[in-house]
Backbone bond lengths (Angstrom), bond angles and torsions (degrees), N, CA, C in turn:
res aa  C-N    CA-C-N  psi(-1)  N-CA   C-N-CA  omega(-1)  CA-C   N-CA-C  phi
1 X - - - 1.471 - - 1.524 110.54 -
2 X 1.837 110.69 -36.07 1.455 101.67 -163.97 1.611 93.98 -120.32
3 X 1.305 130.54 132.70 1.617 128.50 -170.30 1.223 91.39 -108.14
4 X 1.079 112.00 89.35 1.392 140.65 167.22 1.530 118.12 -106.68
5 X 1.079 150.70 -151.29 1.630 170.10 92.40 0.928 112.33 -61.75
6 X 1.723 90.79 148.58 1.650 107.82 153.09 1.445 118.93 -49.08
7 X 1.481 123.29 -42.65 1.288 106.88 178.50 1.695 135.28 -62.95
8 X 1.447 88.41 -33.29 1.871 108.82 -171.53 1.321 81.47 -62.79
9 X 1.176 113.89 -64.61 2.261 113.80 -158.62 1.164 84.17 -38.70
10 X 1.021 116.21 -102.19 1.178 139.02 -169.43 2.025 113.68 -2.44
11 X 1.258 91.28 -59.33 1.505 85.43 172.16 1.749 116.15 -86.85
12 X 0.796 110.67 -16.57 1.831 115.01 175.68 1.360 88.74 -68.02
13 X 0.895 129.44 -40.29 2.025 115.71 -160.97 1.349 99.31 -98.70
14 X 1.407 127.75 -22.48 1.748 122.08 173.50 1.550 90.50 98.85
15 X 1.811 134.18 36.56 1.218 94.10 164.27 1.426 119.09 -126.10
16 X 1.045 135.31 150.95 1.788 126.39 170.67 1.630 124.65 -31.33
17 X 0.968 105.05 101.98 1.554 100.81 159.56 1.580 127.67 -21.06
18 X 1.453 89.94 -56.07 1.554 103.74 179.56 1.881 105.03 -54.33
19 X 1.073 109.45 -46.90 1.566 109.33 175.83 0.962 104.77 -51.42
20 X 1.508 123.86 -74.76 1.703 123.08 -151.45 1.807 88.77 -61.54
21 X 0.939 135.51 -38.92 1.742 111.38 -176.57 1.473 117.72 -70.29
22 X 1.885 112.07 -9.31 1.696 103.03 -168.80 1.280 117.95 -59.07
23 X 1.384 135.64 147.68 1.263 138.25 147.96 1.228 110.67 -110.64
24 X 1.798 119.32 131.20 1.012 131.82 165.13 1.711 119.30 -53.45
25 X 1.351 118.54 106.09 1.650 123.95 156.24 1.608 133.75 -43.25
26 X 1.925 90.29 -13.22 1.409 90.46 -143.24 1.603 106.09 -81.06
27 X 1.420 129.23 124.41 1.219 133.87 170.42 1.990 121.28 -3.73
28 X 0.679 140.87 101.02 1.493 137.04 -171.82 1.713 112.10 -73.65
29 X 1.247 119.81 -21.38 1.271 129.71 179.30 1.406 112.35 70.45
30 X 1.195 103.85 16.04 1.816 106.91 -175.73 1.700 111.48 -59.26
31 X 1.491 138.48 -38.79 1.070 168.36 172.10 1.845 107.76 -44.01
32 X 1.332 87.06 -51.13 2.093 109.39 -173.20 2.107 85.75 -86.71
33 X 1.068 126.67 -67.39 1.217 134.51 -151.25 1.149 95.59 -52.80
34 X 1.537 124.33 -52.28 2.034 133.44 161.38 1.237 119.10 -39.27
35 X 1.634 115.70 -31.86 1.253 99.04 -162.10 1.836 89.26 -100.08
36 X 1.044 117.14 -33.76 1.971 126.66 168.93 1.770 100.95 -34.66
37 X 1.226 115.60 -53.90 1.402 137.15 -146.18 1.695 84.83 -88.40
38 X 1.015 121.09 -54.40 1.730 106.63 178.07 1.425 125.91 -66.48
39 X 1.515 109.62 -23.83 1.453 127.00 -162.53 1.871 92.90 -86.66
40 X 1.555 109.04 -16.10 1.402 116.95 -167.79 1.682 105.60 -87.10
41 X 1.373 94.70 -46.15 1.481 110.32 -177.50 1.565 116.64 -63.88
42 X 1.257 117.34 -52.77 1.506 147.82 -173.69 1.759 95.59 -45.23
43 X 1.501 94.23 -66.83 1.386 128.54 -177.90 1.384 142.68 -57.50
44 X 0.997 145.00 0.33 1.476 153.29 -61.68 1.560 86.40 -107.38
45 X 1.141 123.15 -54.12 1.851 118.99 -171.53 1.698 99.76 -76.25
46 X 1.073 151.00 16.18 1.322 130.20 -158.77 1.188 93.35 -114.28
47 X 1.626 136.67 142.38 1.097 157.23 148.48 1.184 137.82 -58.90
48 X 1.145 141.41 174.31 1.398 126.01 177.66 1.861 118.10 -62.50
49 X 1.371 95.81 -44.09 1.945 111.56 167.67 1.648 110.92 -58.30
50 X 1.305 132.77 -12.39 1.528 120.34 -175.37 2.074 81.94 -108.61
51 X 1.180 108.03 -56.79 1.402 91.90 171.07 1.610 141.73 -44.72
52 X 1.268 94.00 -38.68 1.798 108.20 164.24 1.707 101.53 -34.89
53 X 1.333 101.77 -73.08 1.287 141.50 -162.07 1.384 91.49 -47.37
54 X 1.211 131.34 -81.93 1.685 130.70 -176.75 1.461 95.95 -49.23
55 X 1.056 153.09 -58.92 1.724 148.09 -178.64 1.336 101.93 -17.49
56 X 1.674 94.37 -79.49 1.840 110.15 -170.18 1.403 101.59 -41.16
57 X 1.886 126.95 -34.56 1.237 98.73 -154.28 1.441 121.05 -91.10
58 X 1.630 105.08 -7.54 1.401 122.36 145.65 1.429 118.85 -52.09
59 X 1.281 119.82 -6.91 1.482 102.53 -160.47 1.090 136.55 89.47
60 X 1.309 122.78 -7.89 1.563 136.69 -160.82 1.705 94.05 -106.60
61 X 1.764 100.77 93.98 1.928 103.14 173.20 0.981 107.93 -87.96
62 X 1.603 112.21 123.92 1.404 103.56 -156.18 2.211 72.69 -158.35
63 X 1.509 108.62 148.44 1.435 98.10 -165.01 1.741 84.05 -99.60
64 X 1.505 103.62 150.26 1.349 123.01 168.32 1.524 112.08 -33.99
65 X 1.622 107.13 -67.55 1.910 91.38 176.41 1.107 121.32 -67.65
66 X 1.076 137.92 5.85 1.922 122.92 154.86 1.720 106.82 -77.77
67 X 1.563 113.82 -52.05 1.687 109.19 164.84 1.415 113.16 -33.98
68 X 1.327 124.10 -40.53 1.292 132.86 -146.49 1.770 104.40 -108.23
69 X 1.547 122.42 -23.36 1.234 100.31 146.80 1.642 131.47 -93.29
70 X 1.341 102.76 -8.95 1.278 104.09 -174.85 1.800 97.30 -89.94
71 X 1.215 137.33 -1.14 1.389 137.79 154.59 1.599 108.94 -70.18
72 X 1.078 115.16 -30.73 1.478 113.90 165.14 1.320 142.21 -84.73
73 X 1.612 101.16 -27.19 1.224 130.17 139.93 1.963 119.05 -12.85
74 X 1.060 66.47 -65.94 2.030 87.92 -157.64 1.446 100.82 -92.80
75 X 1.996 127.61 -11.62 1.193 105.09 147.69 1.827 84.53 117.64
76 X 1.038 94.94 -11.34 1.704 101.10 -162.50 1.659 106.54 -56.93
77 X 1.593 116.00 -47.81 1.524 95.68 165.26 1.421 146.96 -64.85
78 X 1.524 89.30 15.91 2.095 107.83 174.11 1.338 101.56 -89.27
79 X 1.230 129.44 44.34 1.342 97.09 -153.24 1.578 91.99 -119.23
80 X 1.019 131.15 -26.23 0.861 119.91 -165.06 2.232 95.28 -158.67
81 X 1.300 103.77 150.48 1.770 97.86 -162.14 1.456 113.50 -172.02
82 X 1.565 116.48 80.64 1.185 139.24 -171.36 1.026 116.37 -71.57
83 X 1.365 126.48 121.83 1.850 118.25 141.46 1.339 134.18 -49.14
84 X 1.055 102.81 132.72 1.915 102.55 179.57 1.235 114.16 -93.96
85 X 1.339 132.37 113.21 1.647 102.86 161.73 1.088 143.03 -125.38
86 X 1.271 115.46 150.96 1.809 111.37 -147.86 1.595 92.43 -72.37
87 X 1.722 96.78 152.32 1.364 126.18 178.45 1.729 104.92 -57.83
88 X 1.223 131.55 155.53 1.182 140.47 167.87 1.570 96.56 -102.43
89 X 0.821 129.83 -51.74 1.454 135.40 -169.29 1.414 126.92 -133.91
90 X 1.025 103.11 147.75 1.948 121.35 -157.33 1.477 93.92 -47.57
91 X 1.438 132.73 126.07 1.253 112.35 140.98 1.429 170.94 -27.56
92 X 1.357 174.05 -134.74 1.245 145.06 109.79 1.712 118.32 -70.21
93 X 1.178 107.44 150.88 1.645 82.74 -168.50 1.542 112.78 -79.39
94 X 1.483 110.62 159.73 1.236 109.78 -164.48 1.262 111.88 -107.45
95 X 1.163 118.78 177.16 2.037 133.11 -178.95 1.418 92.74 -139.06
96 X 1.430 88.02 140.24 1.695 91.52 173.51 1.859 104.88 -101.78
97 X 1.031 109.64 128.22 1.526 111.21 -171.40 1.746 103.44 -73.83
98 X 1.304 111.23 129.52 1.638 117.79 -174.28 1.662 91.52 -100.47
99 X 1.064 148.31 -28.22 1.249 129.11 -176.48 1.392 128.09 -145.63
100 X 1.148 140.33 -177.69 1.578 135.60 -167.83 1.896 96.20 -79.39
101 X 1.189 98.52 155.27 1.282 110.44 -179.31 1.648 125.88 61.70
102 X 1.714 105.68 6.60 1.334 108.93 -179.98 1.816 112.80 -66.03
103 X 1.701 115.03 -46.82 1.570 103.23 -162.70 1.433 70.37 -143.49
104 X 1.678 114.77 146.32 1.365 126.93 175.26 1.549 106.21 -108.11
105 X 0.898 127.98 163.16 1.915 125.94 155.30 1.188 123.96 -130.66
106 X 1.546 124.10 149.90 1.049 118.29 -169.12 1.312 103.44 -146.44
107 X 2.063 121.18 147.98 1.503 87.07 168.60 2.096 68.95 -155.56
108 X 1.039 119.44 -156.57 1.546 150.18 -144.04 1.694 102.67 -139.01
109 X 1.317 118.03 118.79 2.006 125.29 -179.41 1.847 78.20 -124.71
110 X 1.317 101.69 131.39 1.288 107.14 156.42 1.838 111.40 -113.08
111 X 1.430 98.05 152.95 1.985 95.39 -175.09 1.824 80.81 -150.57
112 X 1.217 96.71 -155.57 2.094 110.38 -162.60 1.732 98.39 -158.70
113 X 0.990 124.87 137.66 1.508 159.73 -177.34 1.929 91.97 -51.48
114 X 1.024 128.12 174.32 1.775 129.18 156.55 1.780 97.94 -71.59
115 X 1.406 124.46 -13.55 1.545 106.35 -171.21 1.511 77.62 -86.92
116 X 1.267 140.46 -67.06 1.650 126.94 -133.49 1.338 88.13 132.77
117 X 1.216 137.37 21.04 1.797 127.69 -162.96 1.811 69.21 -104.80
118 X 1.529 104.73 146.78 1.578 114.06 178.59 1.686 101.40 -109.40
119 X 0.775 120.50 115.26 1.281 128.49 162.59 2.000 126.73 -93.91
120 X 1.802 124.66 161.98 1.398 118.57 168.44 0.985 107.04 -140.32
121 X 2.007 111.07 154.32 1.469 116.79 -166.69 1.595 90.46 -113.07
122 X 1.327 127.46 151.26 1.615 140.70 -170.17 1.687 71.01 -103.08
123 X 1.265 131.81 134.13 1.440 133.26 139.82 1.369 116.88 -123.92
124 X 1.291 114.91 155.95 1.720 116.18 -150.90 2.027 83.46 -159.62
125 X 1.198 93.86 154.51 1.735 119.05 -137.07 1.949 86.80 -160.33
126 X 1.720 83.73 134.43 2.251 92.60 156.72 1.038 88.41 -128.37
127 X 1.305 117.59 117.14 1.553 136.57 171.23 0.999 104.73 -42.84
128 X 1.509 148.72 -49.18 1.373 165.50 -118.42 2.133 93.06 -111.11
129 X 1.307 97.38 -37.34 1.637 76.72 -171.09 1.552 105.99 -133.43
130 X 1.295 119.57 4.33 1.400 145.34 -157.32 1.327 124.84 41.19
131 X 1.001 105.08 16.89 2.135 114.42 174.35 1.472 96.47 -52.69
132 X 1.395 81.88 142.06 2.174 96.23 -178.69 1.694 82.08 -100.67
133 X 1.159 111.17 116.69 1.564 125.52 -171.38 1.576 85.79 -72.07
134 X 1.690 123.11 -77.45 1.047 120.72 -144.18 1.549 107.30 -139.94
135 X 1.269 124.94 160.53 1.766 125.62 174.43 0.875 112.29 -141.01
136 X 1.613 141.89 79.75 1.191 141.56 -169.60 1.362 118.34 -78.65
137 X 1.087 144.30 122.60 1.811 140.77 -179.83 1.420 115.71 -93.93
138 X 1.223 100.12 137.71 1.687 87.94 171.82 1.949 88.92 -178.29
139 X 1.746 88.33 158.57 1.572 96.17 178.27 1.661 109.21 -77.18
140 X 1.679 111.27 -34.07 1.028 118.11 -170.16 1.468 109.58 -135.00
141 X 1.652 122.84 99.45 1.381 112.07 176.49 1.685 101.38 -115.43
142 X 1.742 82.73 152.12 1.461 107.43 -176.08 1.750 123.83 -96.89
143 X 1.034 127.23 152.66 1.468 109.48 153.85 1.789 133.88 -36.31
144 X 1.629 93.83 -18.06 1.438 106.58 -170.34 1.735 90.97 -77.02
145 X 1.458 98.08 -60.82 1.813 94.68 -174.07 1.085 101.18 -57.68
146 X 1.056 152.85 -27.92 1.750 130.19 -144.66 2.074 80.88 -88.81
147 X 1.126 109.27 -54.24 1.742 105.03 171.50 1.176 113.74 -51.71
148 X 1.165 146.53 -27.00 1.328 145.20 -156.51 1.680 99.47 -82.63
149 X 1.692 113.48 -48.17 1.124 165.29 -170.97 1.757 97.91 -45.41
150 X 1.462 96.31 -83.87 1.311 111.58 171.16 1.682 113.45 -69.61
151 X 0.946 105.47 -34.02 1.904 88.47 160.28 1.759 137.15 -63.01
152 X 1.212 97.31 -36.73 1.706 117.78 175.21 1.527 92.69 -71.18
153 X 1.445 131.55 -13.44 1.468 114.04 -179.54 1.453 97.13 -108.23
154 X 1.352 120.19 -5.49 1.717 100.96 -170.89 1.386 92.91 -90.87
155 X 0.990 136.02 16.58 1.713 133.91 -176.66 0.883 111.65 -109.05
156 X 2.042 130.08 -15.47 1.121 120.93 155.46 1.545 122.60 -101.25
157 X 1.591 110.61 -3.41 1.494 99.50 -175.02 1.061 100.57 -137.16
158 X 1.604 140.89 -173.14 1.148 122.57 144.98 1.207 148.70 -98.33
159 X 1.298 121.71 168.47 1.984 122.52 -146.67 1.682 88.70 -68.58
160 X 1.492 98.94 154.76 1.253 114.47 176.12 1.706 112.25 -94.32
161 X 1.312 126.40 172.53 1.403 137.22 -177.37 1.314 99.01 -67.32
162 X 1.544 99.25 -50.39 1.763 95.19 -147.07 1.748 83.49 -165.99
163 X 1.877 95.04 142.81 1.471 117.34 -177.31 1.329 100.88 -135.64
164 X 1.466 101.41 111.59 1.740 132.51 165.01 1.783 105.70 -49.67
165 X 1.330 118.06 85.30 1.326 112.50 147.30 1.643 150.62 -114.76
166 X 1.029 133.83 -159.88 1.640 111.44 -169.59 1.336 85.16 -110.18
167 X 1.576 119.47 -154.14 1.116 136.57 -165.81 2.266 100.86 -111.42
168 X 0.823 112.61 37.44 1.526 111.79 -150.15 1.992 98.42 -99.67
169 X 0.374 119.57 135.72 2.273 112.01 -172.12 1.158 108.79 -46.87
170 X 1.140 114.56 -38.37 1.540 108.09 170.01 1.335 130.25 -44.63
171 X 1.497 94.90 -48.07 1.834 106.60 -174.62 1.473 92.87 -73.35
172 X 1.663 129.03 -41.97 1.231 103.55 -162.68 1.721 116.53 -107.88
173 X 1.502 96.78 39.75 1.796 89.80 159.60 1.100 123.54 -94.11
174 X 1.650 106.34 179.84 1.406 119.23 -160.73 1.597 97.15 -69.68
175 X 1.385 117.36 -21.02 1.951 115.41 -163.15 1.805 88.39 -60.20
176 X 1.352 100.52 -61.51 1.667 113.42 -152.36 1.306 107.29 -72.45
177 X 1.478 121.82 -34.91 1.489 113.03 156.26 1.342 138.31 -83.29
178 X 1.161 101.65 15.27 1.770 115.51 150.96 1.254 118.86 -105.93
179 X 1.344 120.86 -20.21 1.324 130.20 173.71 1.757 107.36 -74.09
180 X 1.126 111.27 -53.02 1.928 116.69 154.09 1.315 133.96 -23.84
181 X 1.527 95.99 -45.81 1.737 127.31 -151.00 1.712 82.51 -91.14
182 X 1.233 123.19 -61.40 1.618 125.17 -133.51 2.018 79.13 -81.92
183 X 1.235 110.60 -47.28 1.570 115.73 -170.51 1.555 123.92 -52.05
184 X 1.585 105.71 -39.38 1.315 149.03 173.20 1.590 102.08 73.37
185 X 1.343 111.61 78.47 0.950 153.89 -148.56 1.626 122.32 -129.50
186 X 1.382 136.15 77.01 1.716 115.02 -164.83 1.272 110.03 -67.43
187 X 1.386 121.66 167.70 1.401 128.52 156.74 1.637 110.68 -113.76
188 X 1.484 122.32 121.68 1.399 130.73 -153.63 1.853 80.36 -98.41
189 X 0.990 124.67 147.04 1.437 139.27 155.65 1.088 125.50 -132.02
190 X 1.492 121.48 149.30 1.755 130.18 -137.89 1.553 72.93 -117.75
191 X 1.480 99.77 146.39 1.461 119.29 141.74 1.492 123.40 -45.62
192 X 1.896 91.30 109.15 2.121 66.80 161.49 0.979 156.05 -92.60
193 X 1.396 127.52 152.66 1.199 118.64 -140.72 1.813 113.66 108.16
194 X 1.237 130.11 -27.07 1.368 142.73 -133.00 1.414 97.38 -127.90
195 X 1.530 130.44 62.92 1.339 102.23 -163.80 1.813 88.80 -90.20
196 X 1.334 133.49 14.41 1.572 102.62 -177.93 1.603 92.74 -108.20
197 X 1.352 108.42 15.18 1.680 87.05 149.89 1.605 138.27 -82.14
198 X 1.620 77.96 22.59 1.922 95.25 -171.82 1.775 96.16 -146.87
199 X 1.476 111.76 53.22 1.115 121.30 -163.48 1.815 112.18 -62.44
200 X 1.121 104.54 -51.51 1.354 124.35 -175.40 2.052 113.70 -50.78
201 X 1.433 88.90 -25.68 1.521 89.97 176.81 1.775 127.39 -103.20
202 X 1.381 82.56 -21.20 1.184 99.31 156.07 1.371 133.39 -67.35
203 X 1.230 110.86 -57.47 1.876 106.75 158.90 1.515 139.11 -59.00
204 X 2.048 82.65 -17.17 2.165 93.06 167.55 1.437 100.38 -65.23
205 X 1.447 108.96 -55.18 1.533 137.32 172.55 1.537 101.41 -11.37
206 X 1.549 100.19 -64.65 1.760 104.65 176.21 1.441 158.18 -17.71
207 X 2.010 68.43 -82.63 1.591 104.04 152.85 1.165 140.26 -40.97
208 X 1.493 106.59 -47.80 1.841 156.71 179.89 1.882 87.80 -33.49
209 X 1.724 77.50 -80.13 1.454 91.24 -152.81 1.531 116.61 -66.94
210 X 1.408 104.88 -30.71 1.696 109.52 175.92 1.608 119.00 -62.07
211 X 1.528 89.06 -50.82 1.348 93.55 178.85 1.430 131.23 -69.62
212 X 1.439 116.03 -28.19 1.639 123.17 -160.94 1.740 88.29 -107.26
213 X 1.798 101.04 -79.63 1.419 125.58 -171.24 1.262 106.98 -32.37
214 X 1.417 130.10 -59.01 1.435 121.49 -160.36 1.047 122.29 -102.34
215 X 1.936 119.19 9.88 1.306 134.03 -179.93 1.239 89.63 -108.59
216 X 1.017 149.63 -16.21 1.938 119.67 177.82 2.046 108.62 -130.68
217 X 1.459 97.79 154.89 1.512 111.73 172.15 1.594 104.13 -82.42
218 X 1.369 116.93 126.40 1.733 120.24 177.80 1.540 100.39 -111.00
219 X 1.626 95.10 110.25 1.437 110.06 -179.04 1.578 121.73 -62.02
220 X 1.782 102.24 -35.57 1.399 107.57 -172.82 1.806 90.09 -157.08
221 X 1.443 103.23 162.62 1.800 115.43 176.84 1.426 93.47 -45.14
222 X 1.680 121.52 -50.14 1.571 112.04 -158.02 1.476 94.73 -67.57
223 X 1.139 121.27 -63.03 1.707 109.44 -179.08 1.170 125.14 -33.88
224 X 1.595 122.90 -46.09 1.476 121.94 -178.01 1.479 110.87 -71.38
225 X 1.535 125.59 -24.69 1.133 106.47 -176.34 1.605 107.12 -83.04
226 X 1.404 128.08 -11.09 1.630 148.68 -170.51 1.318 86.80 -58.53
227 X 1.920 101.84 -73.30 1.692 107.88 -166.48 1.547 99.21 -55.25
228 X 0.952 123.69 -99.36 1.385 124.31 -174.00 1.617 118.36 -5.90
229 X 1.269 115.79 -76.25 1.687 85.97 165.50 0.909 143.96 -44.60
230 X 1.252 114.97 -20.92 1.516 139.53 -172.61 2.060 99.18 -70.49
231 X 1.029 95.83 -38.24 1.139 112.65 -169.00 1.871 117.79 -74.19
232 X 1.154 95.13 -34.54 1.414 106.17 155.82 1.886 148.94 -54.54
233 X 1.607 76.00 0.38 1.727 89.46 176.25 1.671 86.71 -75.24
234 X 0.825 150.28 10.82 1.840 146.61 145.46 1.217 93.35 -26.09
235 X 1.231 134.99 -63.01 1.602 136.43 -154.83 1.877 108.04 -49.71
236 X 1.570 104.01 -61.05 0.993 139.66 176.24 1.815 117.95 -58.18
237 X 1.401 111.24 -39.20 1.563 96.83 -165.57 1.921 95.96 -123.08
238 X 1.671 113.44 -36.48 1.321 79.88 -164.98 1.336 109.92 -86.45
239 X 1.627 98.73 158.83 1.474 114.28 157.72 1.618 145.52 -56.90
240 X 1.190 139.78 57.29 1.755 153.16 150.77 1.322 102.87 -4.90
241 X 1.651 100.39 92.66 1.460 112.47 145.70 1.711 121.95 -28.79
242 X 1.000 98.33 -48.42 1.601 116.14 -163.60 1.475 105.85 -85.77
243 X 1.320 133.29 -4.67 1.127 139.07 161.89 1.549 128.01 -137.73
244 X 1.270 83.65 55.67 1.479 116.31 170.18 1.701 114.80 55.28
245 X 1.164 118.65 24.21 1.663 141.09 -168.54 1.368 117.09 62.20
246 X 1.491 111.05 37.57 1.355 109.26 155.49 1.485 135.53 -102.71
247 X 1.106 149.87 135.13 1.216 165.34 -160.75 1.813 97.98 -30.94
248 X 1.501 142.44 133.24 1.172 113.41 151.95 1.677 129.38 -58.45
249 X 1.220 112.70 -21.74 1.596 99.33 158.48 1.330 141.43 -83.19
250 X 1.859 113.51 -6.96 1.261 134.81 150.72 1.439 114.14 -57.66
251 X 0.989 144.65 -31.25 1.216 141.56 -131.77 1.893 93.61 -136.33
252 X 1.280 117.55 -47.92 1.743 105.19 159.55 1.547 111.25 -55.73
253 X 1.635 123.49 -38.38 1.470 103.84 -160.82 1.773 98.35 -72.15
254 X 1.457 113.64 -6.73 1.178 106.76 -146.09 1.821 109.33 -119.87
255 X 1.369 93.91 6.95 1.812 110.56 -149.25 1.585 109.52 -49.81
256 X 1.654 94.85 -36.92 1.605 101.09 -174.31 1.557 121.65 -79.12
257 X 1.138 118.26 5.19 1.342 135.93 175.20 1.435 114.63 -81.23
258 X 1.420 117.77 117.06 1.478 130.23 -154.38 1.865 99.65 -63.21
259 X 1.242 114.11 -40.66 1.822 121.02 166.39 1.637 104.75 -40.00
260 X 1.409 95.06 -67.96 1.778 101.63 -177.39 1.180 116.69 -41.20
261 X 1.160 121.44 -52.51 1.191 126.15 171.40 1.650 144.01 -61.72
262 X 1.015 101.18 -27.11 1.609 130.51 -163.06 1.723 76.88 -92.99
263 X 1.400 138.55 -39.81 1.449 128.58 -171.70 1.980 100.19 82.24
């Protein structure tokens, strides 16, 4: 508008030359904010603290509150924003599990094929260290599989005390409660109605579905059970709030270690 100079402006408005030429050096974080923003997307339940956590393990030292404004930055803690709601009634009482293999859980995610064919995954949980033991697929499971299930795992680890289940036919046939009985083995059952008396599987439950279930198309049963295992490096990579941000398979090899523990 005004054909002036840089110099005249400059002095009509009172400001330094040296200013109007500065350019900021300062790092933009565009590089970190990409890699936040994928780890967000990829990720769907993880927070800025499980993201930290995957950074470092790239290598990238970088301190939690810069992750943590630049997660806010980009909007990332809108992302998701639950209601809580308070209990009406006392829970069942609880035990706190001191070691791996003390109380197992188990419950049933149903999802559907790309035709509409509905398929269910058996998922099984050790409360104690949160390893997703197992994910069985099938269009139609029985009390027989869910025993079959938990037998093919008692051959690699050992049997648990007691397995958190709902009230669903599966849990309560004659296969699985002889399979209980002969092992000596309890079966814990939730109020119905009560699913957070089986809290722990329910929030794998969560994860499950956000993360695996609602990120891929399953062409056929064999595919879904492909992805789905596939999907189970959970054990291996993510980070557990609840165990002080170590891996659930970090944290079994490691349980008896006074660090591990202490969180």
């Amino acid at each position: 508008m005004y054909k002036v100079g840089i110099r005249a402006a400059c002095e009509a408005v009172g400001l330094c030359r040296a200013t109007f030429y500065y350019r900021s050096v300062k790092d933009d974080q565009t590089a970190l904010r990409m890699k936040i923003r994928d780890y967000a997307a990829a990720r769907v339940r993880y927070g800025y603290l499980r993201i930290h956590v995957l950074l470092r393990r790239e290598g990238i030292l970088v301190n939690k509150k810069r992750v943590y404004r630049l997660y806010c930055l980009d909007n990332l803690n809108l992302r998701l924003k639950f209601k809580r709601k308070a209990l009406a009634r006392p829970r069942l009482q609880v035990v706190s599990e001191s070691r791996p293999n003390m109380v197992w859980a188990m419950d049933f995610v149903s999802d559907q094929l790309f035709d509409g064919k509905r398929f269910r995954t058996l998922t099984l949980v050790d409360k104690f260290t949160r390893e997703c033991l197992a994910t069985h697929v099938g269009q139609s499971i029985k009390g027989t599989d869910v025993a079959a299930v938990l037998e093919a795992l008692a051959t690699m680890r050992r049997k648990p005390e007691r397995i958190q289940v709902d009230n669903g036919p599966e849990f309560i046939s004659k296969e699985l409660d002889l399979w209980a009985y002969s092992n000596g083995v309890q079966l814990q059952f939730s109020r119905p109605g009560k699913p957070t008396d089986n809290a722990h599987i329910e929030s794998f439950n969560g994860s499950f579905r956000e993360e695996c279930l609602q990120t891929h198309w399953f062409l056929s049963l064999e595919d879904a059970k492909l992805k789905i295992e596939k999907w189970r490096d959970y054990n291996g990579y993510r980070p557990h709030s609840s165990l002080g941000y170590r891996t659930p398979l970090d944290f079994a090899e490691n349980w008896a270690d006074p660090v591990c523990l202490s969180g």
